[in-house]
N, C-alpha and C positions, 0 to 999 in steps of 0.2 A: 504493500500500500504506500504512495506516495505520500511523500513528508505533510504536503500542502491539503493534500484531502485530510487527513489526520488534523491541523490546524482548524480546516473547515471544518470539520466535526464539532469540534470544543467548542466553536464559535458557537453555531447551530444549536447547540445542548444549551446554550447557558440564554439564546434568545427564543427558543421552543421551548423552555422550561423543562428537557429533559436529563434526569439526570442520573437514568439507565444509559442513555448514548454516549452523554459527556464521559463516566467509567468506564464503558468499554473502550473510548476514544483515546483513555490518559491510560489503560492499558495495552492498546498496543502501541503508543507511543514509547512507553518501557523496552515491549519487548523489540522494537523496529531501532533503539540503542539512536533514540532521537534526545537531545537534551532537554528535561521535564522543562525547563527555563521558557525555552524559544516556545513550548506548549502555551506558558501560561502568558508571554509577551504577545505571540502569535494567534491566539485559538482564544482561551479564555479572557484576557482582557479586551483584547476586542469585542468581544461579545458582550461584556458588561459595559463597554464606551455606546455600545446601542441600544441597551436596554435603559441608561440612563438619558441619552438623547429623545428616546421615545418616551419619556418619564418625565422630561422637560418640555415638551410638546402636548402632553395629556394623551398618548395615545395610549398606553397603557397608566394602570393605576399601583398604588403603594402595595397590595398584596403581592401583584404580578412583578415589583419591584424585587422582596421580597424573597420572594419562590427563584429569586436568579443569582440573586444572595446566597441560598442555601443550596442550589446546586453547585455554584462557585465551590464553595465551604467543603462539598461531599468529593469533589471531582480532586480540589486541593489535597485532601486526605489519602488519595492515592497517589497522589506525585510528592508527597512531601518526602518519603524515607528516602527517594532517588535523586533529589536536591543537595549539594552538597555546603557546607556552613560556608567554604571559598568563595561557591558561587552566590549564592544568599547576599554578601556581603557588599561581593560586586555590583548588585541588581537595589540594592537600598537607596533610597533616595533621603532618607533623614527619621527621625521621629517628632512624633506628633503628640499632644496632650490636647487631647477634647472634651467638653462638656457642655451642658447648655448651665448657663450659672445659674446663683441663689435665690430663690423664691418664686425659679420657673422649673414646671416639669413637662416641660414639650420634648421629648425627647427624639418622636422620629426622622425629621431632617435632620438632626446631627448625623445621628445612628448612617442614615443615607450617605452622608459625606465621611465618618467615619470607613461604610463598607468601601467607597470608591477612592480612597487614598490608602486604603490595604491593598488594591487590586491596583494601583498606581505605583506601589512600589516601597510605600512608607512602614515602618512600626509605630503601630496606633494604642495610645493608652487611652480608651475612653475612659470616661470618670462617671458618667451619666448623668445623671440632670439635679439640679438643685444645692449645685458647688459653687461653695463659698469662694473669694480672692484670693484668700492666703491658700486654702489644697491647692488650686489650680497653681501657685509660684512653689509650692514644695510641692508636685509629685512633677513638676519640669523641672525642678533640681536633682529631684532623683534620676529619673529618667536619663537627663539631660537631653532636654527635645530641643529640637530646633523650632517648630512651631507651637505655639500655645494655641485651640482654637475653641472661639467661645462662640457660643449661642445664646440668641435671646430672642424670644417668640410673643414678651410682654415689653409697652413700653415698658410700664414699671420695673422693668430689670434692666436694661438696657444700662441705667449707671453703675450696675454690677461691674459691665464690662469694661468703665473706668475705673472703676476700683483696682482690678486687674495690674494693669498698668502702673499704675498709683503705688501698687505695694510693691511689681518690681524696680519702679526708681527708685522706692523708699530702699530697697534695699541694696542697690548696687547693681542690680540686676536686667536693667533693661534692653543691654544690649546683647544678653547673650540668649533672648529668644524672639523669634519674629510672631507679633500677634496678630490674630487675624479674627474677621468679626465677621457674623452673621444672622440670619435670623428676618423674619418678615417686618418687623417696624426699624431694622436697619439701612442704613445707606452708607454710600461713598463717602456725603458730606458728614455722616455723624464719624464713620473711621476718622476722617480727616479731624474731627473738632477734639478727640479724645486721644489724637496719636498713635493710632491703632496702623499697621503696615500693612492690612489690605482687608477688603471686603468682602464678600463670594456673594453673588445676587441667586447663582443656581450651585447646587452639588458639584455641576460641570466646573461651571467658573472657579470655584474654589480649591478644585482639584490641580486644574491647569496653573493658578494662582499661585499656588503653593507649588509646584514643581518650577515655577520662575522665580520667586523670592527665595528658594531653598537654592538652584543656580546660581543665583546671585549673589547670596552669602560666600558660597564655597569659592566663589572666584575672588573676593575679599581680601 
């Protein structure tokens, strides 16, 4: 079976929702001594850069988002053992700390933007929703992320996410992580007014977002 129909597969599986085909597809990629990598760069993330384009468009809705998630997730499970930590390492684009901050618990576009910078390449620490300013600056110390990313689905939280900010200059720390804001009562001009490094208005935007500011840093 050639390499490329085998990509098409994974593809396929992850925008048909199936994820009988998708395994059978990342098993004979094993066995065809193709590198699980170029699977998941070729075959499955592509397939999630369409299911999220159609998810931005309304043509499909949050379950079917979802169901592509989780076949992701089951397809991953059989190419992880043949991943090697070398290559892993090479294919990292940065880490991430997400959450939607304190006093809101909207959590499914985060979650959204979480799954789509795991399949972009990143180590994603969700934190999940209704986090405080200071967890969000200690578990990206721990971590040491390069992105912070906050959500806010309320105005009324929305000054959470200057608080954020707030407490890494209180502490010395604002420059060693890039924050990034989101959420439906956000904008460009609120990042700009609170100092935030960038916006994401869709999942997409945020993803591509963060794969430019994380470029950017590294060339620094």
């Amino acid at each position: 079976m050639k390499k490329e129909e085998i990509f098409e597969d994974l593809l396929r599986a992850i925008v048909d929702l199936d994820e009988e085909k998708g395994k059978e597809a990342a098993v004979k990629l094993i066995e065809e001594k193709i590198n699980p990598l170029e699977g998941v760069e070729k075959g499955l993330s592509k397939g999630m850069k369409i299911v999220g384009d159609k998810f931005n468009k309304l043509e499909i809705y949050l379950p079917e988002m979802m169901m592509a998630a989780d076949v992701f997730g089951s397809v991953m499970e059989v190419l992880k053992p043949h991943i090697s930590a070398e290559s892993l390492d090479k294919v990292k684009r940065g880490t991430v700390v997400i959450g939607t901050v304190k006093g809101d618990i909207h959590g499914i576009g985060k979650d959204i933007v979480a799954m789509l910078l795991e399949t972009a390449g990143f180590t994603v620490h969700n934190l999940g929703v209704d986090v405080a300013a200071s967890t969000f600056v200690e578990e990206a110390r721990k971590a040491k992320a390069d992105i912070i990313g906050l959500s806010s689905l309320l105005t009324t939280t929305m000054p959470t996410q200057k608080d954020v900010i707030d407490v890494l200059k209180e502490r010395g720390e604002r420059d060693k992580h890039i924050v990034m804001i989101g959420g439906a009562p956000t904008s460009q001009a609120w990042a700009d007014e609170i100092g935030a490094d960038g916006y994401g208005e869709t999942a997409e935007s945020a993803v591509s977002l963060a794969l430019e500011l994380v470029a950017r840093k590294t060339k620094v």
